[in-house]
C-alpha positions as CSV (number, residue, x, y, z in Angstrom):
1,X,0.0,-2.2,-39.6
2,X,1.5,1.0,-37.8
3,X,1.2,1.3,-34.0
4,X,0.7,4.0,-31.4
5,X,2.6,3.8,-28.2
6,X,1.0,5.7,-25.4
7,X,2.3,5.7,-21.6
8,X,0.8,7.7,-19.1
9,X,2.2,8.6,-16.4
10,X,2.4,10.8,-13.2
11,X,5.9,10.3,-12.4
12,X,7.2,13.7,-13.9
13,X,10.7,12.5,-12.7
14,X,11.4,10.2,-15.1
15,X,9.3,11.0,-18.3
16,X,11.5,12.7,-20.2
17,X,14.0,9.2,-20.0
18,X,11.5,7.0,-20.5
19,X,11.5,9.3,-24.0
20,X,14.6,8.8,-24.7
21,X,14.5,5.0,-24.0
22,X,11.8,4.9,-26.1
23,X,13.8,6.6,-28.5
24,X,17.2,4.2,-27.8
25,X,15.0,0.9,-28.3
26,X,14.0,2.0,-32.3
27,X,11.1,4.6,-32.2
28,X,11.4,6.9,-34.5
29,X,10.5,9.8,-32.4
30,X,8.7,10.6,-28.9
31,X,6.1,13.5,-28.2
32,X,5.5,14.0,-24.4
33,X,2.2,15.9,-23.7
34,X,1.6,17.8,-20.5
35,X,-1.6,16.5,-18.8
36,X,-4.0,17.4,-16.4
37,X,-6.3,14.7,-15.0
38,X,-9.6,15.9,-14.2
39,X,-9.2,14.4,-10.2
40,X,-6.4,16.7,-9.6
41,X,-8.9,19.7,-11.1
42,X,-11.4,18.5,-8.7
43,X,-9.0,17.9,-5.4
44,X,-8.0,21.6,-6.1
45,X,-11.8,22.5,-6.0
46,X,-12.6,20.9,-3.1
47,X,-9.7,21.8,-1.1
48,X,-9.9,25.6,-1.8
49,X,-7.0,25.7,-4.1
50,X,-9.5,27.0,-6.9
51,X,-12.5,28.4,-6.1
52,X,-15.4,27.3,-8.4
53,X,-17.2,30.0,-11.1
54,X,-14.1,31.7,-10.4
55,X,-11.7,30.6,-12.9
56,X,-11.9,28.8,-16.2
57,X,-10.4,25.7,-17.0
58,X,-7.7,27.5,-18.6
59,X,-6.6,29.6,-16.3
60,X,-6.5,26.7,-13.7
61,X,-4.5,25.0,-16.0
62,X,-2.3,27.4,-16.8
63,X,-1.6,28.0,-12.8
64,X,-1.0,24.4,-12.1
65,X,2.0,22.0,-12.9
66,X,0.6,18.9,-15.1
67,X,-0.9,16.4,-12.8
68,X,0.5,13.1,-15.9
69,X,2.9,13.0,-18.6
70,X,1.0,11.7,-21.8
71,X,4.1,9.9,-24.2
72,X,3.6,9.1,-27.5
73,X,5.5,7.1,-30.2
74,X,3.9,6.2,-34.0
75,X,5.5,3.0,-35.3
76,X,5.5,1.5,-39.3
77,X,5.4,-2.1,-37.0
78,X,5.2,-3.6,-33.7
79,X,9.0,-4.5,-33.8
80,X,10.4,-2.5,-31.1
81,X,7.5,-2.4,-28.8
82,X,8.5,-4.8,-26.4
83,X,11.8,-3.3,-26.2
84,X,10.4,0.0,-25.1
85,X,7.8,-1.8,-22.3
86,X,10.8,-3.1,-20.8
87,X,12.7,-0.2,-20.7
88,X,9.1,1.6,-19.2
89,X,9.4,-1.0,-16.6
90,X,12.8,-0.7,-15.8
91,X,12.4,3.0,-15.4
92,X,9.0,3.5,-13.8
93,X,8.9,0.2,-12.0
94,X,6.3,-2.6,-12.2
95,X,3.4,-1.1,-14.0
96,X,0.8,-3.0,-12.4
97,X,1.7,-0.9,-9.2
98,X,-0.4,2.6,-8.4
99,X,0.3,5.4,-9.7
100,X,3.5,4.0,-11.9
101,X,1.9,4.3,-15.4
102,X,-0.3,2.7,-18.3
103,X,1.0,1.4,-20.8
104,X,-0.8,0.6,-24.1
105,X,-0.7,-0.1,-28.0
106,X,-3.2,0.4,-30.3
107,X,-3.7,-0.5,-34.1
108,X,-3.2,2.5,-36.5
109,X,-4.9,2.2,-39.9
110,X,-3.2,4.3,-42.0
111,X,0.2,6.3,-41.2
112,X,1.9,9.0,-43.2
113,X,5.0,10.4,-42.5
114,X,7.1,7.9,-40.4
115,X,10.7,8.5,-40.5
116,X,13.7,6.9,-38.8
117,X,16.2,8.7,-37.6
118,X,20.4,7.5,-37.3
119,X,20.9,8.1,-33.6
C-alpha cells in the first residue's frame, strides 16, 4: 500500500533540507507547501497587525511570510520511511519538543504516477 509523508513544520530554516533528506533517504520526490496557521492569522488580529473587515484572507496572506512549512512525499511502500524520520530528527531536533514539527504517515489507497528518480 502507498504512503503519504507529511511533516509540518515552523522552522523555515531547515525545510528545504529536510527535503532533500527526504529525497537522499529514497523518496521519489518532495513538494513543500507554504502554510499559514490560522493562530498566527489571529495573533496578527489581535495585535493590530491586521485590522478586521479590513482585509480578506487573501490579502493577509499574501502580505505575510508562511507561519509552517507543509512537506510532502507519496511512497509505492513504507520502505524508506524510517530513514526519512531520522533524518527529520536529526535536522529539526527531537520532535516531541514545541514547535520542532509533526511528523506523520498515512495509508494511501490507490496511487498513480510514482516514479523514482537516479539521484
Amino acid at each position: 500500500m502507498a504512503k503519504l509523508v507529511v511533516l509540518i513544520t515552523a522552522r523555515d530554516d531547515v525545510a528545504q533540507q529536510v527535503g532533500e533528506s527526504w529525497r537522499n533517504s529514497g523518496a521519489p520526490g518532495v513538494t513543500i507547501i507554504e502554510g499559514h496557521g490560522l493562530q498566527r492569522i489571529s495573533e496578527l488580529s489581535r495585535t493590530g497587525e491586521i485590522l478586521a473587515g479590513m482585509m480578506s484572507l487573501a490579502d493577509i496572506l499574501r502580505s505575510n511570510a508562511p507561519s509552517s512549512f507543509i512537506l510532502v512525499a507519496l511512497l509505492d511502500d513504507d520502505q524508506y520511511i524510517d530513514a526519512m524520520l531520522s533524518r527529520t530528527q536529526e535536522i529539526l531536533g527531537d520532535l516531541h519538543a514545541p514547535q520542532n514539527g509533526i511528523f506523520f504517515v498515512i495509508d494511501v489507497e490507490r496511487a498513480v504516477g510514482i516514479h523514482y528518480h537516479n539521484n
